[in-house]
LUMDRENZA-15574 format. One record per residue (C-alpha): x, y, z; residue in one letter. Coordinates in nm, 4 decimals. Layout:
<rec><east>X</east><north>Y</north><up>Z</up><resn>A</resn></rec>
...
//
This chain:
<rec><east>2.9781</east><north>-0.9916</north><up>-3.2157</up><resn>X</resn></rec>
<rec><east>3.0011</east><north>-1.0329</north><up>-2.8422</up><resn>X</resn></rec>
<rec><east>3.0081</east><north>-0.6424</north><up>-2.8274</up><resn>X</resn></rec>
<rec><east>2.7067</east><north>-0.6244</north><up>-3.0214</up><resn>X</resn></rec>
<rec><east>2.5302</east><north>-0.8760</north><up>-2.8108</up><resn>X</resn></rec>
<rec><east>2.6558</east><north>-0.7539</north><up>-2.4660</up><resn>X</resn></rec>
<rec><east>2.5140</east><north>-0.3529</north><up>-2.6272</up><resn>X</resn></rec>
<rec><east>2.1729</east><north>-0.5653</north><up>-2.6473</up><resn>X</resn></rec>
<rec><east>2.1832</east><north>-0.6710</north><up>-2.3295</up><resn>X</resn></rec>
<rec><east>2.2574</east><north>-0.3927</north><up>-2.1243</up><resn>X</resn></rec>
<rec><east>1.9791</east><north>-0.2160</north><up>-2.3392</up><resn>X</resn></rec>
<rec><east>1.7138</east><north>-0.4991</north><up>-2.2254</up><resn>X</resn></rec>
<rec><east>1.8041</east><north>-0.4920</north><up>-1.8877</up><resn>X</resn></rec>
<rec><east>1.7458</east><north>-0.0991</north><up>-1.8996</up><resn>X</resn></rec>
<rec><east>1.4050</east><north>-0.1440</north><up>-2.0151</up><resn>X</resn></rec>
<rec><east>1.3189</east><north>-0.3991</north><up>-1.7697</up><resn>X</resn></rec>
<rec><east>1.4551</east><north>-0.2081</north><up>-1.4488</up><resn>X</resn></rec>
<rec><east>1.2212</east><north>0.1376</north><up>-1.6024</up><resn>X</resn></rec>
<rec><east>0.9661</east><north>-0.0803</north><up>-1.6459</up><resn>X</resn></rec>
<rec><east>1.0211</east><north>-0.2472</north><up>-1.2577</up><resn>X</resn></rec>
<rec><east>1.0412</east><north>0.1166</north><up>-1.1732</up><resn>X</resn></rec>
<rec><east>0.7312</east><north>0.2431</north><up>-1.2951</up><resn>X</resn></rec>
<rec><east>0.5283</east><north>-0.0326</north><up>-1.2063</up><resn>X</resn></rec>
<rec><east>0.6025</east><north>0.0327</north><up>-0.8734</up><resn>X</resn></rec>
<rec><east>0.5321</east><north>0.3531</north><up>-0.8408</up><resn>X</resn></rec>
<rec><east>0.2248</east><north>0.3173</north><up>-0.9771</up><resn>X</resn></rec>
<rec><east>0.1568</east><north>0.0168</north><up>-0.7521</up><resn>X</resn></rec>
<rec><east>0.1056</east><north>0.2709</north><up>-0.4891</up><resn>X</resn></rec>
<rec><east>-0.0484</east><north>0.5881</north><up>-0.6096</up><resn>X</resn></rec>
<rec><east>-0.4001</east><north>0.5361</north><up>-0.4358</up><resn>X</resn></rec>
<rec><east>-0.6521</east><north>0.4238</north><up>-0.1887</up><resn>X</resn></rec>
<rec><east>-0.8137</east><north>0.1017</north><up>-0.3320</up><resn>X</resn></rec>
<rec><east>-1.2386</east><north>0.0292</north><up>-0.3212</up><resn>X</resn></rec>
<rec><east>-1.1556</east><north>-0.1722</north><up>0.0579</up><resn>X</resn></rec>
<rec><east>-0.9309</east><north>0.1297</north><up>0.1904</up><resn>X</resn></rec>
<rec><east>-1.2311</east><north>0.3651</north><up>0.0647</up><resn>X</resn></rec>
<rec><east>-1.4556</east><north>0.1234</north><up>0.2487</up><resn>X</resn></rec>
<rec><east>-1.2961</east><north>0.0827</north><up>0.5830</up><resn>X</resn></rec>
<rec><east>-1.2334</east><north>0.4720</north><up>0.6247</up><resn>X</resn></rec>
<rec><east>-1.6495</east><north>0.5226</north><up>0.4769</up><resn>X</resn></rec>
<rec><east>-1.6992</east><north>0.2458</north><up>0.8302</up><resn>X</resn></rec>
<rec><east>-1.4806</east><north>0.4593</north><up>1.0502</up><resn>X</resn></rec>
<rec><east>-1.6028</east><north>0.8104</north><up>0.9542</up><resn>X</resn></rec>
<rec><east>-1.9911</east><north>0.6561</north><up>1.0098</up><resn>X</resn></rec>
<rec><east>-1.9117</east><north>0.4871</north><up>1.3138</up><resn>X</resn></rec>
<rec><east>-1.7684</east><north>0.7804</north><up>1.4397</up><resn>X</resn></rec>
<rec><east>-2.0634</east><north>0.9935</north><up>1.3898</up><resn>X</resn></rec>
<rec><east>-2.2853</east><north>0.7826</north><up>1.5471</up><resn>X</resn></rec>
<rec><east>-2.0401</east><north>0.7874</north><up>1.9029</up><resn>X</resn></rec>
<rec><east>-2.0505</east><north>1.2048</north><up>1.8440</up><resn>X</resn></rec>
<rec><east>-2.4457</east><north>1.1606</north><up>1.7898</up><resn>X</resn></rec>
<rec><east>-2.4712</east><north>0.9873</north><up>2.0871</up><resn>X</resn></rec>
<rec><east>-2.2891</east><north>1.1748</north><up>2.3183</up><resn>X</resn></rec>
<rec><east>-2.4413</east><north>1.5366</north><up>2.1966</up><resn>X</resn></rec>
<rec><east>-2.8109</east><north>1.4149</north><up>2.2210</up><resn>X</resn></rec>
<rec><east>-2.6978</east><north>1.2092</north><up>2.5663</up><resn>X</resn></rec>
<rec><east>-2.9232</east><north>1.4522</north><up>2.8471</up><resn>X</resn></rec>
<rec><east>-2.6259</east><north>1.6395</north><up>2.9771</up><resn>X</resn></rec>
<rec><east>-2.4409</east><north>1.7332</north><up>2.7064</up><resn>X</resn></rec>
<rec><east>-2.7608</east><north>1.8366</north><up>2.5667</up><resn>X</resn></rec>
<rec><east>-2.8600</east><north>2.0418</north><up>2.8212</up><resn>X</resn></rec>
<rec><east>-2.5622</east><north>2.1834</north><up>2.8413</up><resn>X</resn></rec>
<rec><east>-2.5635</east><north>2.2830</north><up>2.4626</up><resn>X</resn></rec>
<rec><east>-2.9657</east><north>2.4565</north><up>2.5146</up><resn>X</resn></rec>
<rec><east>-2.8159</east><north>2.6258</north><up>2.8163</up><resn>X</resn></rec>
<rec><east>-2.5206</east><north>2.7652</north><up>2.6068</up><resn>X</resn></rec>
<rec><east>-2.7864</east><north>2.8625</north><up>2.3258</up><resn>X</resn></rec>
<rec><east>-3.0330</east><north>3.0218</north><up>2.5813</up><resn>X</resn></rec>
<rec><east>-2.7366</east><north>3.1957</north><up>2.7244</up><resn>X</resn></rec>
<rec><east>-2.6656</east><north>3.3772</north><up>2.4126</up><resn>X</resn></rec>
<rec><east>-2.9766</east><north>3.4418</north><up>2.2239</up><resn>X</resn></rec>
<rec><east>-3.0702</east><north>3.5942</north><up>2.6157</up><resn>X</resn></rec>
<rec><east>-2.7680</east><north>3.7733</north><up>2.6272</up><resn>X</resn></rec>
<rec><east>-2.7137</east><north>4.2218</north><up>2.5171</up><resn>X</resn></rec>
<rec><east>-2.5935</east><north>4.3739</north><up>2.2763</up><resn>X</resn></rec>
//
């Protein structure tokens, strides 16, 4: 009987640390809807900062100077 039982057991215990397991691993698989969110924020906010600084007047000028330079330049 206690062999029996102690067979049980083990079995149980088995089930419960694969089921531990692969709840953790799934715990962890992904981005969630905030992690989305904040990276959506920092890929905008970023944008805007490179917006601003090529319109800014030097870096602009700079950039139709470059342009001019090529379209202007033989082939």
């Amino acid at each position: 009987m206690y062999q029996v039982v102690r067979a049980r057991v083990r079995a149980l215990m088995r089930t419960v640390r694969t089921a531990c397991a692969a709840r953790a691993v799934r715990r962890d698989t992904g981005m969630v809807t905030s992690e989305y969110a904040m990276g959506i924020v920092a890929a905008v906010a970023f944008s805007v900062v490179l917006y601003k600084v090529v319109t800014s007047g030097p870096v602009s000028t700079a950039l139709r100077n470059i342009v001019q330079q090529a379209l202007d330049g033989r082939m």
